[in-house]
CHARMM-style PDB file with segment names, atoms N, HN, CA, C and O in Angstrom:
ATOM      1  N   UNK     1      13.084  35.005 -55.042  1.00  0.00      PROA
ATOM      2  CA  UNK     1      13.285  36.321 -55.672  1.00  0.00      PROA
ATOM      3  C   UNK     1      14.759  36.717 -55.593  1.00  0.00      PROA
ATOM      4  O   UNK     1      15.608  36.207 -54.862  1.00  0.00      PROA
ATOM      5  N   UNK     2      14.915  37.688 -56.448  1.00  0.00      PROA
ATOM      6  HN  UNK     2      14.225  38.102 -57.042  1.00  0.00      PROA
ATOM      7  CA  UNK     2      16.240  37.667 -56.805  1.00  0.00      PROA
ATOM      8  C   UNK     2      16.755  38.573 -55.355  1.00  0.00      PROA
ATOM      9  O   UNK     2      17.837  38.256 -54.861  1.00  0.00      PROA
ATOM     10  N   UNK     3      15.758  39.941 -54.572  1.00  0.00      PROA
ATOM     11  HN  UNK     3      14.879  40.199 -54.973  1.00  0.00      PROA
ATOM     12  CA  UNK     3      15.698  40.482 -53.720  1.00  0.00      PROA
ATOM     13  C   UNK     3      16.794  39.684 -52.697  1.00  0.00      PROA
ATOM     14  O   UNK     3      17.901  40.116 -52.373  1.00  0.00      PROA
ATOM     15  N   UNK     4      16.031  38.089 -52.179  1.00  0.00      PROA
ATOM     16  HN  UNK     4      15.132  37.738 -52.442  1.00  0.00      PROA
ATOM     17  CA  UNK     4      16.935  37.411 -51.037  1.00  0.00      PROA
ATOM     18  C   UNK     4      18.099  36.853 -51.111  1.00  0.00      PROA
ATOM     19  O   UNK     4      18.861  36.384 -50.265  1.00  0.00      PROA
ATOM     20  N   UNK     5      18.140  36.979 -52.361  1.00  0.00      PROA
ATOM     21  HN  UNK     5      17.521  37.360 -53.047  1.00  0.00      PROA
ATOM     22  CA  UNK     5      19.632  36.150 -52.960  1.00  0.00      PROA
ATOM     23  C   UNK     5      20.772  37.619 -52.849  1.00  0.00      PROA
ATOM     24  O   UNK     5      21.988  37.769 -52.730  1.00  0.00      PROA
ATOM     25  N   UNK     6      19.641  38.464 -52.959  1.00  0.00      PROA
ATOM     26  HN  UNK     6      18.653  38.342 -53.055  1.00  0.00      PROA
ATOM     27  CA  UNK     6      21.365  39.869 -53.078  1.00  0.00      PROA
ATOM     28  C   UNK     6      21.376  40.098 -51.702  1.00  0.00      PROA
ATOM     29  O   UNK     6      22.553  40.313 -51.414  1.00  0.00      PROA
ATOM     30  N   UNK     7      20.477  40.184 -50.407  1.00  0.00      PROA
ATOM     31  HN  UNK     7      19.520  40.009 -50.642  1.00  0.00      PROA
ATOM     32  CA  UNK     7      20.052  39.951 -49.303  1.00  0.00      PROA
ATOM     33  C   UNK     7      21.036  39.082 -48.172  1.00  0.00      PROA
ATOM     34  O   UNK     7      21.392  39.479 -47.062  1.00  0.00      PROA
ATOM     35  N   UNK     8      21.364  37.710 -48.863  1.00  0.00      PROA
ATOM     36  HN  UNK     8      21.075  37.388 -49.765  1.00  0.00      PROA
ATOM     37  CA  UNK     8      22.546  36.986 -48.591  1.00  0.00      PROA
ATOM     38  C   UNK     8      23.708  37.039 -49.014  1.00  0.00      PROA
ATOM     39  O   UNK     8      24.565  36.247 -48.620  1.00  0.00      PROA
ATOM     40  N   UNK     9      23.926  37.899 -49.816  1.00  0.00      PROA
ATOM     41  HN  UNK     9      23.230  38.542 -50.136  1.00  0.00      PROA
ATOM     42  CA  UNK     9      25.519  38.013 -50.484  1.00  0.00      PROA
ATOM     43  C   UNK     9      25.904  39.213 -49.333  1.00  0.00      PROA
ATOM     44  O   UNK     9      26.780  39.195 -48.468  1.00  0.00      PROA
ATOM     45  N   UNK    10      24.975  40.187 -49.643  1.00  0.00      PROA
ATOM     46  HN  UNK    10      24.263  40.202 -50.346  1.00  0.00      PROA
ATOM     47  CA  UNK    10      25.090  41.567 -49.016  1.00  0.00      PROA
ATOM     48  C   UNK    10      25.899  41.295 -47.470  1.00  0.00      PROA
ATOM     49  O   UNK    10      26.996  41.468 -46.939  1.00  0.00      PROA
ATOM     50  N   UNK    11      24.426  40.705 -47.152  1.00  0.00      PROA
ATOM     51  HN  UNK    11      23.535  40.564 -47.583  1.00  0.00      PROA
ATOM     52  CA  UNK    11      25.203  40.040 -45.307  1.00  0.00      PROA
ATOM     53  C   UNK    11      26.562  39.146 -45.606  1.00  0.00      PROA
ATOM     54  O   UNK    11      27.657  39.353 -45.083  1.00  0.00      PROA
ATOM     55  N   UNK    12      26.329  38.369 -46.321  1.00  0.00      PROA
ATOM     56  HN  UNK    12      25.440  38.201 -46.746  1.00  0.00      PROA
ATOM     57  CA  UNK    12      27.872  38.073 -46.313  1.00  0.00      PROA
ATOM     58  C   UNK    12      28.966  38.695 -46.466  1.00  0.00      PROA
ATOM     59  O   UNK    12      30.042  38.319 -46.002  1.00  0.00      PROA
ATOM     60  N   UNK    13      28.747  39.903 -47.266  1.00  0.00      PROA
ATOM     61  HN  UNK    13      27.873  40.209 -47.643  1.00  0.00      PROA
ATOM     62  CA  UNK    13      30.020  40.294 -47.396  1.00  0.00      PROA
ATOM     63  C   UNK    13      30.428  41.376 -46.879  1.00  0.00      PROA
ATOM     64  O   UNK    13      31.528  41.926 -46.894  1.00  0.00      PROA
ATOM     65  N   UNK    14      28.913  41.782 -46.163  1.00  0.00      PROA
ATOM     66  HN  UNK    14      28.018  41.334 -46.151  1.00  0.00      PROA
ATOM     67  CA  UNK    14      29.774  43.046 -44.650  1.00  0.00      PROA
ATOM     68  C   UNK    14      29.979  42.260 -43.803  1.00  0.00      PROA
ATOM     69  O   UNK    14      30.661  42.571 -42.826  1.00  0.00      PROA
ATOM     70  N   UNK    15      29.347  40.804 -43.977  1.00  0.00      PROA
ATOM     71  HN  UNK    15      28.794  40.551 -44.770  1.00  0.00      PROA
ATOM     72  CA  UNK    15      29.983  40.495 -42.355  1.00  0.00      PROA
ATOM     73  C   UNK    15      31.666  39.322 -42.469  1.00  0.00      PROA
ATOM     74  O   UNK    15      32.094  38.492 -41.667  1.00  0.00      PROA
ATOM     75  N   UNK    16      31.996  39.601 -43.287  1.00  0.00      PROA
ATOM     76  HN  UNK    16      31.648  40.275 -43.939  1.00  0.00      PROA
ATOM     77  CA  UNK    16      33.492  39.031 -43.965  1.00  0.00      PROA
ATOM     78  C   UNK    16      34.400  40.382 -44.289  1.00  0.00      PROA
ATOM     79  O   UNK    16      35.535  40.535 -43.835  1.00  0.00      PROA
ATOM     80  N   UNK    17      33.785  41.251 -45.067  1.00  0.00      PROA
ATOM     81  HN  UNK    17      32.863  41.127 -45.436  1.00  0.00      PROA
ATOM     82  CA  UNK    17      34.369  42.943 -45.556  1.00  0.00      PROA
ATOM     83  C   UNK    17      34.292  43.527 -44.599  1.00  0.00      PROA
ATOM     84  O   UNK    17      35.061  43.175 -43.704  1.00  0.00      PROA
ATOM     85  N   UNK    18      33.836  44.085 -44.463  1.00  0.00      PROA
ATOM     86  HN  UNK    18      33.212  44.372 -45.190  1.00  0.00      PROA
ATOM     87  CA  UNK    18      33.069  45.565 -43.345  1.00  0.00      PROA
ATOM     88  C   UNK    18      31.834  45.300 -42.003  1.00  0.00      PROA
ATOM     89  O   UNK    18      30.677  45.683 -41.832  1.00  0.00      PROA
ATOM     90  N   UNK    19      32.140  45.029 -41.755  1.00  0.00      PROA
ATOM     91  HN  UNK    19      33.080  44.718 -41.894  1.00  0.00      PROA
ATOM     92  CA  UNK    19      31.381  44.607 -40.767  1.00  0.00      PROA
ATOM     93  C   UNK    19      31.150  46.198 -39.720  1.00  0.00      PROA
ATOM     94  O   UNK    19      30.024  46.631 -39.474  1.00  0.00      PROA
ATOM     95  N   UNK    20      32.018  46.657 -39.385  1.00  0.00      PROA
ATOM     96  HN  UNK    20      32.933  46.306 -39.585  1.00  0.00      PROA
ATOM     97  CA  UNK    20      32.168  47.760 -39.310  1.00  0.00      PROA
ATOM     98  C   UNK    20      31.574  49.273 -39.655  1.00  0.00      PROA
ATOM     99  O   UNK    20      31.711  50.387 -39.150  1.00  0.00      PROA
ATOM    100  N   UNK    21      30.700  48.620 -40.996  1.00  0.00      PROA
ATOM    101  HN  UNK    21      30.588  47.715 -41.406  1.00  0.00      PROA
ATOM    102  CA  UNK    21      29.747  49.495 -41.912  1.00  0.00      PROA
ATOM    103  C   UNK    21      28.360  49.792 -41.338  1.00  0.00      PROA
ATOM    104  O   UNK    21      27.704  50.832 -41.406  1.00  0.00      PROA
ATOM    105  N   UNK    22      28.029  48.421 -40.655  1.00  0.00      PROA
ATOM    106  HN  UNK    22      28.562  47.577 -40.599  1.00  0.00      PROA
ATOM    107  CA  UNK    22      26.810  48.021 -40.736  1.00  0.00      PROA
ATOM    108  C   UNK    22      25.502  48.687 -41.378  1.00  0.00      PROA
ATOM    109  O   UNK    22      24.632  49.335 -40.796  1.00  0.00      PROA
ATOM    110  N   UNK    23      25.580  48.413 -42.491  1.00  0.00      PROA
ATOM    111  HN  UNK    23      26.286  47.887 -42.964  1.00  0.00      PROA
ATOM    112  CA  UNK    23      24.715  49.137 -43.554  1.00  0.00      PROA
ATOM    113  C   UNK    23      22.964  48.452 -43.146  1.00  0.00      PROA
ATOM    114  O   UNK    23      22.973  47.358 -42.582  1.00  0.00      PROA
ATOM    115  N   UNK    24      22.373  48.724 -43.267  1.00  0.00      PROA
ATOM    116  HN  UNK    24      22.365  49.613 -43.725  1.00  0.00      PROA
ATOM    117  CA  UNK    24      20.700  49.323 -43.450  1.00  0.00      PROA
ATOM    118  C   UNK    24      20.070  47.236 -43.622  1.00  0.00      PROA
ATOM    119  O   UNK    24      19.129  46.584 -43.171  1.00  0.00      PROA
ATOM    120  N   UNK    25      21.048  46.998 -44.354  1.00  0.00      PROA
ATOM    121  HN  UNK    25      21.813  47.528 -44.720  1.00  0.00      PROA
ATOM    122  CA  UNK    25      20.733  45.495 -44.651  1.00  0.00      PROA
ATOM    123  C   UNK    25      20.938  44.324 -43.116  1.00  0.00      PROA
ATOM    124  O   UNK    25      20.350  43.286 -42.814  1.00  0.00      PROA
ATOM    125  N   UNK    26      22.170  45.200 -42.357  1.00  0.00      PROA
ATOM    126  HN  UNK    26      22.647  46.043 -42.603  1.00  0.00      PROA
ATOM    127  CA  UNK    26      22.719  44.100 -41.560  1.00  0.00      PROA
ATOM    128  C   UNK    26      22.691  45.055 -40.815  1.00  0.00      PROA
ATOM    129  O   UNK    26      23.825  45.421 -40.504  1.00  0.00      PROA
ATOM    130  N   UNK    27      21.669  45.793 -40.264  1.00  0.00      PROA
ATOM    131  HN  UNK    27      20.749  45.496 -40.517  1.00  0.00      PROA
ATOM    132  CA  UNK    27      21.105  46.846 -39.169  1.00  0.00      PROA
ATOM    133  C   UNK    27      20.322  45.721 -38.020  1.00  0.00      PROA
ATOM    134  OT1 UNK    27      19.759  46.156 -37.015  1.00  0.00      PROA
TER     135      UNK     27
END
């Protein structure tokens, strides 16, 4: 599903960008 694929970008790119954010996804 397309869900886990935005799922893995997401984590990737707070945890490369913002990590700092830790948004709801990478809670």
């Amino acid at each position: 599903m397309k869900e886990e694929s935005f799922l893995r970008t997401w984590k990737g790119f707070t945890a490369t960008h913002s990590p700092k954010i830790c948004p709801p996804a990478n809670a």
